[in-house]
N, CA, C and O of each residue as an XYZ file, in Angstrom:
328
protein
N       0.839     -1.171      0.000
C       0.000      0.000      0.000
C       0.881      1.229      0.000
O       1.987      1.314      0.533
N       0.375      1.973     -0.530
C       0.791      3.417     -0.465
C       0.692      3.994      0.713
O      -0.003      3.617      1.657
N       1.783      5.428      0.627
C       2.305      6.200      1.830
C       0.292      6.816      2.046
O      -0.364      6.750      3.085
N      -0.191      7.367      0.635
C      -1.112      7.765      1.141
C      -2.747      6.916      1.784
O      -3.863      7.385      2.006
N      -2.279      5.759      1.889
C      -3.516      4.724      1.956
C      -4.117      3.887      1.283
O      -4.669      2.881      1.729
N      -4.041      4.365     -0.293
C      -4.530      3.983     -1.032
C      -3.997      2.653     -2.226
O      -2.936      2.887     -2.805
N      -4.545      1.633     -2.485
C      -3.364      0.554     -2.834
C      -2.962      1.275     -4.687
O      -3.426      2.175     -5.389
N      -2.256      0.608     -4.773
C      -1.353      1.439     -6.303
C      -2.389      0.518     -7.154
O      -2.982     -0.528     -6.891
N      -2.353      1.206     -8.069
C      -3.200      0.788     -9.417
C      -2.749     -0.748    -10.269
O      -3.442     -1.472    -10.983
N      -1.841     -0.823    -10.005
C      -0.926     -2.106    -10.634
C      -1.573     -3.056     -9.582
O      -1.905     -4.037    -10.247
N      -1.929     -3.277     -8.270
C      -2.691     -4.175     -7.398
C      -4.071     -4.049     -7.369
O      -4.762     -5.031     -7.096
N      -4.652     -2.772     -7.659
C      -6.089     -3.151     -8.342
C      -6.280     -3.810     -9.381
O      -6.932     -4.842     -9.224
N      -5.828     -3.497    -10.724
C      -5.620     -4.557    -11.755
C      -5.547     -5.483    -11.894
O      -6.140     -6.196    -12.704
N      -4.502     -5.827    -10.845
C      -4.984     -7.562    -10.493
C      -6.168     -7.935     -9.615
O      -6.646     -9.058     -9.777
N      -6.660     -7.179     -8.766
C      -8.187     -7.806     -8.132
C      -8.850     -7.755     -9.512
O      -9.383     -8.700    -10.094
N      -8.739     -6.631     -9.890
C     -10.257     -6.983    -11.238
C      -9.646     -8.369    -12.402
O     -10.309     -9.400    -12.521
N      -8.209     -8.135    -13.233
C      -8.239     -9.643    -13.260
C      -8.707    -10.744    -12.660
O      -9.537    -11.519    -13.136
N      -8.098    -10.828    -11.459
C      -8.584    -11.810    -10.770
C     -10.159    -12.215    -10.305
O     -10.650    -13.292     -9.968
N     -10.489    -11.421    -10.385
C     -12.026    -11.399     -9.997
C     -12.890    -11.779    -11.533
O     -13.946    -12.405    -11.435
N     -12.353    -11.343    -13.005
C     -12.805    -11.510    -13.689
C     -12.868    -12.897    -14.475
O     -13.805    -13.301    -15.163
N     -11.349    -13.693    -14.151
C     -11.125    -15.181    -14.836
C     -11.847    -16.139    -13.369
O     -12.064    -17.334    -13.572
N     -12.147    -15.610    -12.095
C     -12.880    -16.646    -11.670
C     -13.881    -16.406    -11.079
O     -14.280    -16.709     -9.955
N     -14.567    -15.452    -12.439
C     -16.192    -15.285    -12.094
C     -16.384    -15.902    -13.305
O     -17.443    -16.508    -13.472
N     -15.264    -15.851    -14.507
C     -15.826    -17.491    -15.681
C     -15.587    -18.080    -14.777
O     -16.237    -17.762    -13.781
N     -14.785    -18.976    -14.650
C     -14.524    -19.890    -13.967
C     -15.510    -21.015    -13.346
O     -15.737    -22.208    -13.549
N     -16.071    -19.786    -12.303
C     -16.855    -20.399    -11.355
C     -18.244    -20.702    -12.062
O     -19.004    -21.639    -11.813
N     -18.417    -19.585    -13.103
C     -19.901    -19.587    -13.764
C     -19.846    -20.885    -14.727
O     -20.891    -21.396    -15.129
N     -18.424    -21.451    -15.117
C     -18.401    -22.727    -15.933
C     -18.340    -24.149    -15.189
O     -18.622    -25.243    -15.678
N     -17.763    -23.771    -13.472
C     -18.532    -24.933    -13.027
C     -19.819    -24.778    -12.622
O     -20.569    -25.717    -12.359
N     -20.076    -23.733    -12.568
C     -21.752    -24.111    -12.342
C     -22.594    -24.951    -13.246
O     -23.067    -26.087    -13.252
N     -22.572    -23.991    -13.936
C     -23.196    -24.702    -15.710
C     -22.550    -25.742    -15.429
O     -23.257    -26.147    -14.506
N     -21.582    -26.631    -15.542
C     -21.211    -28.046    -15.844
C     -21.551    -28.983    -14.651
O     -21.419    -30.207    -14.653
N     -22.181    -27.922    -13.255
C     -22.630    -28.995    -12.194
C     -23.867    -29.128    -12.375
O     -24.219    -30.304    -12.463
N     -25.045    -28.011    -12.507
C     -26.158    -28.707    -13.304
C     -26.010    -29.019    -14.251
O     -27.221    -29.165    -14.421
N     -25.572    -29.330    -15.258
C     -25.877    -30.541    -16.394
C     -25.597    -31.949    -15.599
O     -26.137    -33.015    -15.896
N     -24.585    -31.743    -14.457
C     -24.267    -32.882    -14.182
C     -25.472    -33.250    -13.422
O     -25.998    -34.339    -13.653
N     -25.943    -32.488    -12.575
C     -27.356    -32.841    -11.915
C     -28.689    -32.763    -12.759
O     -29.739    -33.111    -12.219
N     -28.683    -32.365    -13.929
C     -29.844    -32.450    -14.692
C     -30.568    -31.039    -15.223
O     -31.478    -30.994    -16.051
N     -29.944    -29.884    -14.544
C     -30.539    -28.410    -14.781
C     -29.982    -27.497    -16.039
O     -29.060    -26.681    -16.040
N     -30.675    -27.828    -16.891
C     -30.219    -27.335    -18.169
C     -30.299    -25.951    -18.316
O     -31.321    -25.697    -18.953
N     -29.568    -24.745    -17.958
C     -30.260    -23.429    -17.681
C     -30.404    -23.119    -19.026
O     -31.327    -22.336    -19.250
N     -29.479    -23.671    -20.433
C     -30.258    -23.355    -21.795
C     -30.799    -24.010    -22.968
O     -30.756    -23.962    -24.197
N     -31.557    -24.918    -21.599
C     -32.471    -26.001    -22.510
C     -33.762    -25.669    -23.379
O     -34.458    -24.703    -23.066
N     -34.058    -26.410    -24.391
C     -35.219    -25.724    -25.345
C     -37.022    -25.271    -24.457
O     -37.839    -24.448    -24.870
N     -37.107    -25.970    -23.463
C     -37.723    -25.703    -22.581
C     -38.262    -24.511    -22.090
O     -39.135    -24.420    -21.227
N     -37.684    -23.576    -22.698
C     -38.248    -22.012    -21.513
C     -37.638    -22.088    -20.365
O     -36.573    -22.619    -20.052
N     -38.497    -21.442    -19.703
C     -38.101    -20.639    -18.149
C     -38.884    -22.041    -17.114
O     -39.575    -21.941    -16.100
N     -38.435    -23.272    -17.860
C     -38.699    -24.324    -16.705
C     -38.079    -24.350    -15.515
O     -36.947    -23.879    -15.406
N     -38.840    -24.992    -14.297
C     -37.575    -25.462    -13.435
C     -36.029    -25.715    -13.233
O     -35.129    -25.180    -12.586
N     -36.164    -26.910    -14.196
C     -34.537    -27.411    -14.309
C     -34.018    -26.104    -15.291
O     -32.800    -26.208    -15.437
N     -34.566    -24.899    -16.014
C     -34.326    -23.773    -16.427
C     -33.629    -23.204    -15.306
O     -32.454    -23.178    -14.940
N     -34.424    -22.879    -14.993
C     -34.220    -21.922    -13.005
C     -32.927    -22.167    -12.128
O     -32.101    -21.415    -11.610
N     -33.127    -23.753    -12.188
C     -32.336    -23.963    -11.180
C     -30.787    -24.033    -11.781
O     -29.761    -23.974    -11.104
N     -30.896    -24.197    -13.450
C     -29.312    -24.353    -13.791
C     -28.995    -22.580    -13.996
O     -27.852    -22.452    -14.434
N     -29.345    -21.890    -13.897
C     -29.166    -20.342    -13.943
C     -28.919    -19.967    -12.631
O     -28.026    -19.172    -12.335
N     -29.459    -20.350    -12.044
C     -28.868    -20.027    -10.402
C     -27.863    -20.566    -10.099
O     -27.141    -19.878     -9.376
N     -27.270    -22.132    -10.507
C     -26.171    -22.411    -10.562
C     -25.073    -21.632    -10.855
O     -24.150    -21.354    -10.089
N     -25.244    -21.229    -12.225
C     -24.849    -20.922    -13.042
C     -23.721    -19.114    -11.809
O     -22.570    -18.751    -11.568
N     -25.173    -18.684    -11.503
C     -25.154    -17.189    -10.792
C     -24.040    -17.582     -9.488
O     -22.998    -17.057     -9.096
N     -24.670    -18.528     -9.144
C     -23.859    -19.183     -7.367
C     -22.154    -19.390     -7.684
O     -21.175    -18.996     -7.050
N     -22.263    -20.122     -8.847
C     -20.556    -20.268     -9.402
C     -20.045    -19.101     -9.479
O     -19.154    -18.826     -8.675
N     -20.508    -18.005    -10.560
C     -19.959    -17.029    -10.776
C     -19.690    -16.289     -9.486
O     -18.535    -15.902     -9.309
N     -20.425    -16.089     -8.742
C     -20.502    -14.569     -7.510
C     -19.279    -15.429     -6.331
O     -18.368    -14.827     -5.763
N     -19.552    -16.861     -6.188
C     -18.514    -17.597     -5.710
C     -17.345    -17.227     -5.906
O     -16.732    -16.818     -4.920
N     -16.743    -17.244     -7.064
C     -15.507    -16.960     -7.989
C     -14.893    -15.349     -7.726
O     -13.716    -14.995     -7.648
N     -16.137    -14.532     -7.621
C     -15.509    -13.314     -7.446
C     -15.530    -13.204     -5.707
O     -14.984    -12.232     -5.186
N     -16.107    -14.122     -4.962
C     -16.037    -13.895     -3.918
C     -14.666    -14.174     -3.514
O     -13.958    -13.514     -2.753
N     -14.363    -15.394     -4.222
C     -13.104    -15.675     -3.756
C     -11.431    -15.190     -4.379
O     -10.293    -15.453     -3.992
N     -11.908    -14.487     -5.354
C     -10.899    -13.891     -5.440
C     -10.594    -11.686     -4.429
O      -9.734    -10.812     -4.529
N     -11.620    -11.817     -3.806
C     -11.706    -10.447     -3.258
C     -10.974    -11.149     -2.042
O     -10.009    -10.520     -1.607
N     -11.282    -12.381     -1.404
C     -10.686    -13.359     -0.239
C      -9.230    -13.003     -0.207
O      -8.564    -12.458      0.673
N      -8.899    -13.465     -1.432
C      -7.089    -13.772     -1.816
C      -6.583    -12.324     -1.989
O      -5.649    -11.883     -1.320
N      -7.043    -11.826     -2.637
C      -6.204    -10.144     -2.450
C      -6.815     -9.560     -1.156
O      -6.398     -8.406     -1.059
N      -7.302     -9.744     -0.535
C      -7.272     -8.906      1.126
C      -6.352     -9.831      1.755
O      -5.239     -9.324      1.893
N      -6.419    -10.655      2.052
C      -5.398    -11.831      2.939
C      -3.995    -11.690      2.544
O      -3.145    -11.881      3.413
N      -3.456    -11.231      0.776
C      -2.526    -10.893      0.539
C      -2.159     -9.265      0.578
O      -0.949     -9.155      0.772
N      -2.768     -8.054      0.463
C      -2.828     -6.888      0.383
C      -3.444     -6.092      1.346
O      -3.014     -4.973      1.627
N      -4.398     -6.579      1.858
C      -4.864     -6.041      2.617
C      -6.527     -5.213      1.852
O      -6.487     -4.914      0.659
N      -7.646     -4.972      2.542
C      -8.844     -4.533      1.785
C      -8.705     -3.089      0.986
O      -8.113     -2.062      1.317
N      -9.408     -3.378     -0.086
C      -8.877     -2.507     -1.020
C      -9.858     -1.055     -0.737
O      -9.695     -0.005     -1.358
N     -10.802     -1.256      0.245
C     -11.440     -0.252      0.926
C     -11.048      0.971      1.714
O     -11.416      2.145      1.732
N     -10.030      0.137      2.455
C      -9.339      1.433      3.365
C      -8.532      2.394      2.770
O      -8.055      3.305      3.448
């Protein structure tokens, strides 16, 4: 961190990298854990159930992914808030 508080721009860059390859990431195991359980979120079906529930997957992976990369740069940097 910087003298004035604020972290340098070269370590934000990497949270938003980081936050961005494992919010795919996470959004591609989602999708690949409902298919594995049966929830097709872009099956010919419409806005069915097994619709629903593989899109929420889908959402849970992704927000996961960025959750955990905000984890790894505070534990290493410290919160990019202060």
């Amino acid at each position: 961190m910087s003298e004035s508080g604020r972290h340098p721009t070269r370590q934000l860059l990497l949270l938003g990298l980081a936050q961005a390859v494992l919010f795919v990431v996470g959004a591609l195991l989602g999708r690949w854990l409902g298919l594995a359980l049966g929830f097709d979120a872009f099956g010919a079906g419409g806005y069915s159930n097994s619709a629903i529930f593989g899109i929420l997957l889908i959402g849970l992976g992704g927000g996961g992914g960025v959750q955990l990369a905000r984890a790894w740069y505070t534990r290493k940097y410290g919160s990019p808030r202060d």
